[in-house]
Backbone as CSV, one residue per row, in Angstrom:
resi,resn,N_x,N_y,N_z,CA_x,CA_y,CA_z,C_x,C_y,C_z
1,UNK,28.717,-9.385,-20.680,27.629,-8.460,-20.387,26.840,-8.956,-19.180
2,UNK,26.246,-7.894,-18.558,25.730,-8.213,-17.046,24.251,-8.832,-17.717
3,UNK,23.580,-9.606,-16.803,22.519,-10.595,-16.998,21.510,-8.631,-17.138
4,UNK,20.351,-8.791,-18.061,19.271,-8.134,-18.084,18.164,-8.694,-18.273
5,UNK,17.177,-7.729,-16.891,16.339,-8.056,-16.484,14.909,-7.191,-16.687
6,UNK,13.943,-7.532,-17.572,12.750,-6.742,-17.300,11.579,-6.960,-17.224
7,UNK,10.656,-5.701,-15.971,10.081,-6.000,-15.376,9.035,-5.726,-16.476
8,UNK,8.634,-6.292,-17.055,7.443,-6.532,-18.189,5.706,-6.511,-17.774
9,UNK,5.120,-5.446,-18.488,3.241,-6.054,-18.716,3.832,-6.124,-20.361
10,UNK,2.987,-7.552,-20.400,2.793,-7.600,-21.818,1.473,-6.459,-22.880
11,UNK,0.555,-5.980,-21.860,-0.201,-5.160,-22.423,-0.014,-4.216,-22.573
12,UNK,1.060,-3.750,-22.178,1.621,-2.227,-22.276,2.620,-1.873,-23.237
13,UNK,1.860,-0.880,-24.447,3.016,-0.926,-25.304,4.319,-0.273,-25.437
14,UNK,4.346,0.740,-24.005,5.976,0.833,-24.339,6.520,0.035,-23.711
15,UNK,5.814,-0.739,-22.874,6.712,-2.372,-22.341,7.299,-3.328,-23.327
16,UNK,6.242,-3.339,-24.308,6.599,-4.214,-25.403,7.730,-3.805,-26.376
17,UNK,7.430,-2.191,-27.047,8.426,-1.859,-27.294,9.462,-1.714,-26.851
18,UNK,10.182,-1.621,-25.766,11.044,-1.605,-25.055,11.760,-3.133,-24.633
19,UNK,10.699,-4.027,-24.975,11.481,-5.448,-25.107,11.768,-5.956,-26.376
20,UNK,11.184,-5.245,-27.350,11.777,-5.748,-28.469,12.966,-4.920,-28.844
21,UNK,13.219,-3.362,-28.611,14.554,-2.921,-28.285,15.613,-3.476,-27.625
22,UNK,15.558,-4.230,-27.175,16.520,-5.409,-26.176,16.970,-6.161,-27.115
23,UNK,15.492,-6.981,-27.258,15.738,-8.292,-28.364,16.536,-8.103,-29.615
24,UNK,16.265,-6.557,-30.186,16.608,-6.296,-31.761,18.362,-5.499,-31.196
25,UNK,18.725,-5.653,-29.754,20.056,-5.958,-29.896,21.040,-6.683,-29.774
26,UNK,20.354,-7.827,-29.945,21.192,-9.878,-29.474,21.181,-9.861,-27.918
27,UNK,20.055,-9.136,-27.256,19.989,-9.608,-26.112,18.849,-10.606,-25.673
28,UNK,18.779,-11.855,-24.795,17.984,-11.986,-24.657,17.820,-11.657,-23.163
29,UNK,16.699,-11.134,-22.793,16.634,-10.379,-21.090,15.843,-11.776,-20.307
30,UNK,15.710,-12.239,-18.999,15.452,-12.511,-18.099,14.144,-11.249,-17.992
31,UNK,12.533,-11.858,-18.306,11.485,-11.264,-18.744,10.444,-11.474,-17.430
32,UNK,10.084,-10.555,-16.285,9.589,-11.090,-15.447,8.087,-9.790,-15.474
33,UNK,7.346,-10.719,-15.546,5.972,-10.406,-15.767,5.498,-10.062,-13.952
34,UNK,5.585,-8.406,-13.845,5.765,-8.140,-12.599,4.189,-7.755,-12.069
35,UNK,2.972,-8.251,-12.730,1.868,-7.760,-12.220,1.768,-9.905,-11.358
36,UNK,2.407,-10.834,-12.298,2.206,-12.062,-11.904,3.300,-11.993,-10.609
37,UNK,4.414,-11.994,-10.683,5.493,-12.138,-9.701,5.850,-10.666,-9.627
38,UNK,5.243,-9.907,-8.377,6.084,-8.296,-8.297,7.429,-8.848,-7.592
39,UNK,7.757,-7.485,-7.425,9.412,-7.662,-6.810,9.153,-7.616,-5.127
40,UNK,10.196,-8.228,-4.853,9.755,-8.281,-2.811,10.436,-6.349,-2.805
41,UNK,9.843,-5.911,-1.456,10.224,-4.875,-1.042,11.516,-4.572,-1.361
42,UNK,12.571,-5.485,-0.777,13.949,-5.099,-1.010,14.608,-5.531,-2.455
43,UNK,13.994,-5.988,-3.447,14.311,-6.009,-4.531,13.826,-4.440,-4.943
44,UNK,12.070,-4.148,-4.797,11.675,-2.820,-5.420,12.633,-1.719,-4.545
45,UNK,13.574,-1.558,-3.220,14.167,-1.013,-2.835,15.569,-0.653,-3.585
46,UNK,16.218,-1.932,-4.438,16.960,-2.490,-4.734,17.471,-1.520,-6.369
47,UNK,15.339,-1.872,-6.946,16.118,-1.242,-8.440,15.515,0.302,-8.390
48,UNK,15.050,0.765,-7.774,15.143,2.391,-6.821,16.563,2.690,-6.492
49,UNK,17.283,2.308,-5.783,18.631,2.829,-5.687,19.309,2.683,-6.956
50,UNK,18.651,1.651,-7.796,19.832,1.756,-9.073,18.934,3.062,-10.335
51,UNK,17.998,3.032,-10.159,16.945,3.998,-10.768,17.347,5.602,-10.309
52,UNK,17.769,5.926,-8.906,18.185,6.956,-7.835,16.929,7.738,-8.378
53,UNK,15.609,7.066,-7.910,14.677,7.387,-7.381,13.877,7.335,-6.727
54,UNK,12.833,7.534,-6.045,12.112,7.757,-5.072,10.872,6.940,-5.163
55,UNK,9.877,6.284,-4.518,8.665,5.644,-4.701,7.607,6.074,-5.739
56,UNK,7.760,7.397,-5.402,6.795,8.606,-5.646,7.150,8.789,-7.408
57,UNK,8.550,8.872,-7.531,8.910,8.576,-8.792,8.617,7.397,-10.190
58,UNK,8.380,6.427,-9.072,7.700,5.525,-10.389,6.165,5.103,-9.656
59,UNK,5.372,5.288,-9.295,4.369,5.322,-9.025,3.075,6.017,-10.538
60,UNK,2.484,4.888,-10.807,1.613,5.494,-11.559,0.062,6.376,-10.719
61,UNK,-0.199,7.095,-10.916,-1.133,8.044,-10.172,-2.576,7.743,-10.458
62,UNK,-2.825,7.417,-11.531,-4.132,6.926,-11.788,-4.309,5.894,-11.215
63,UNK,-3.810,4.719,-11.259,-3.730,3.217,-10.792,-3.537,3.383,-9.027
64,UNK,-2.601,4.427,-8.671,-2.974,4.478,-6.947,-4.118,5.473,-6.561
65,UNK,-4.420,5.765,-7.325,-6.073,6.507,-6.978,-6.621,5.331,-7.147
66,UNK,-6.642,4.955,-8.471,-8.104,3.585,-8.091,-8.036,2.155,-6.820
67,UNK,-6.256,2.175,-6.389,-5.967,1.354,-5.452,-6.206,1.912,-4.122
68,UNK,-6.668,3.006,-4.550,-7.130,3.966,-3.085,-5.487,3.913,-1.883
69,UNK,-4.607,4.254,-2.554,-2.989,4.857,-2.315,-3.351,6.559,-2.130
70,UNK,-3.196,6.908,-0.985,-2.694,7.870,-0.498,-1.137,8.098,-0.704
71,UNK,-0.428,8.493,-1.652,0.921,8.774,-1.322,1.564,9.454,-0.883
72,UNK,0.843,10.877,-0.529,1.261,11.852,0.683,1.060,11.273,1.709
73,UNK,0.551,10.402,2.071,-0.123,9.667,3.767,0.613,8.919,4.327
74,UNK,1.728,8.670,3.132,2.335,7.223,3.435,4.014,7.498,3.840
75,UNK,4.460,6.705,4.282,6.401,7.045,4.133,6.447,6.177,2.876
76,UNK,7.824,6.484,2.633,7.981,5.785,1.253,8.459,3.958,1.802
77,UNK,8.737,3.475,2.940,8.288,2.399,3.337,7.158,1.690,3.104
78,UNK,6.458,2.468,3.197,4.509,2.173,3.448,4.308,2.061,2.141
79,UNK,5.112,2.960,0.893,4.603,3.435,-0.155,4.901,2.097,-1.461
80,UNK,6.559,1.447,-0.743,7.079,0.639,-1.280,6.256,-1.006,-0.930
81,UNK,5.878,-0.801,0.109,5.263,-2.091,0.679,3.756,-1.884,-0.108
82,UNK,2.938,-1.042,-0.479,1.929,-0.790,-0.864,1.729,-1.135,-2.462
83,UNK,3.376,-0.820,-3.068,3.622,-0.789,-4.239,3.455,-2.678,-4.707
84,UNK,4.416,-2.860,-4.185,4.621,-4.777,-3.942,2.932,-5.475,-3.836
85,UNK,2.430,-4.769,-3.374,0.773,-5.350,-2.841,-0.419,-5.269,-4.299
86,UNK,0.401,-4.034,-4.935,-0.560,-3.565,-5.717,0.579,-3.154,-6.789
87,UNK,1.120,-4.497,-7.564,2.032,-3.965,-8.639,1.284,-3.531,-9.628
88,UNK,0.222,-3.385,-10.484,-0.050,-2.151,-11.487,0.399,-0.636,-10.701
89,UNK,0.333,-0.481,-9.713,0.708,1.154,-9.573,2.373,1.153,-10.337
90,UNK,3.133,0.424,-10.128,5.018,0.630,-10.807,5.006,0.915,-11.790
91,UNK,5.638,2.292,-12.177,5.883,2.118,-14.164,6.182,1.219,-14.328
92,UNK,5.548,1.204,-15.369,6.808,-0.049,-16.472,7.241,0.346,-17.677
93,UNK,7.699,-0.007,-18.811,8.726,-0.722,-18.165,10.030,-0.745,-17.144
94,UNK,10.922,-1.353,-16.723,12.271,-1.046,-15.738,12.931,-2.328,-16.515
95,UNK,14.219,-1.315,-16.457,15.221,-2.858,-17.249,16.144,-2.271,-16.371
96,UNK,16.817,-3.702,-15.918,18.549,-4.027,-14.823,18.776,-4.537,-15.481
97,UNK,20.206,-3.986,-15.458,21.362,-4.520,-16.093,22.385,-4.071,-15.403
98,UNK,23.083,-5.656,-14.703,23.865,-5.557,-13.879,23.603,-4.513,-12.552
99,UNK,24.976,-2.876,-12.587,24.043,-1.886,-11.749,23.637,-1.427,-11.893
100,UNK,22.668,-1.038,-13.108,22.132,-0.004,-13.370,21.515,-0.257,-13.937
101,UNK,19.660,0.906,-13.994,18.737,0.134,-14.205,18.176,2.179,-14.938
102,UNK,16.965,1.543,-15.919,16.230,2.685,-16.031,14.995,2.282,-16.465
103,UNK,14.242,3.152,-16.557,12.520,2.910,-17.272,12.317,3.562,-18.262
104,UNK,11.731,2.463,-19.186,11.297,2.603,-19.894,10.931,3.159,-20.707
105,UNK,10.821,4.898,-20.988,9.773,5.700,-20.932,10.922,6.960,-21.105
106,UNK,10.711,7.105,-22.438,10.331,6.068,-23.468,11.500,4.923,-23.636
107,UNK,11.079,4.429,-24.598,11.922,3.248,-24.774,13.042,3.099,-24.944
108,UNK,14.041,3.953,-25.891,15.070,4.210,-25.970,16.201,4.559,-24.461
109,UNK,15.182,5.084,-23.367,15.870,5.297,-22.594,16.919,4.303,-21.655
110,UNK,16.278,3.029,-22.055,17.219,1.848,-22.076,18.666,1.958,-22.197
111,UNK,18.180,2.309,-23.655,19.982,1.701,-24.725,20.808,2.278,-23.621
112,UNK,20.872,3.281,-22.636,21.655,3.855,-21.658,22.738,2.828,-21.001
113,UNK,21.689,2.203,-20.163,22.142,1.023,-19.563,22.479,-0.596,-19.962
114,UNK,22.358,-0.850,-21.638,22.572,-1.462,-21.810,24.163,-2.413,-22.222
């Protein structure tokens, strides 16, 4: 099985749930607490192409209003580099595995890629 990886807040409970869905299937995931260590640009570029979505797509909207994120203003360059600067705006959760990756949301939407 391909190494799995997720991008975890521990305060968030479909983050949590969604890691104990992992756990409660003999996996143990590579758990990266992405508000402490976000992902570099070309990693958040990285699990977007495996996501085959868009910035705009996992962008939380409340959290880039209060980060004062314009996301119509921006290219999705600007949007991704903005994202990295200010990781509470990223859904969470996101689980990789191997190529393919999904969020969280809800939780089950995992077992997909697992």
């Amino acid at each position: 099985m391909a190494q799995v990886t997720i991008y975890h807040n521990p305060r968030c409970s479909k983050s949590r749930e969604t890691l104990k869905l992992i756990e409660d299937k003999g996996i143990a995931p590579v758990i990266v607490d992405y508000l402490k260590t976000p992902p570099s640009a070309a990693e958040l570029t990285r699990i977007l192409a495996l996501l085959d979505k868009g910035p705009r797509d996992i962008l939380r909207k409340k959290e880039a209003t209060e980060a004062g994120l314009d996301p119509a203003a921006l290219s999705d360059t600007q949007l991704i580099d903005a994202m990295v600067a200010n990781p509470a705006v990223i859904e969470r959760p996101i689980v990789v595995a191997g190529d393919k990756a999904a969020l969280g949301r809800p939780p089950e939407s995992v077992l997909a890629v697992l």
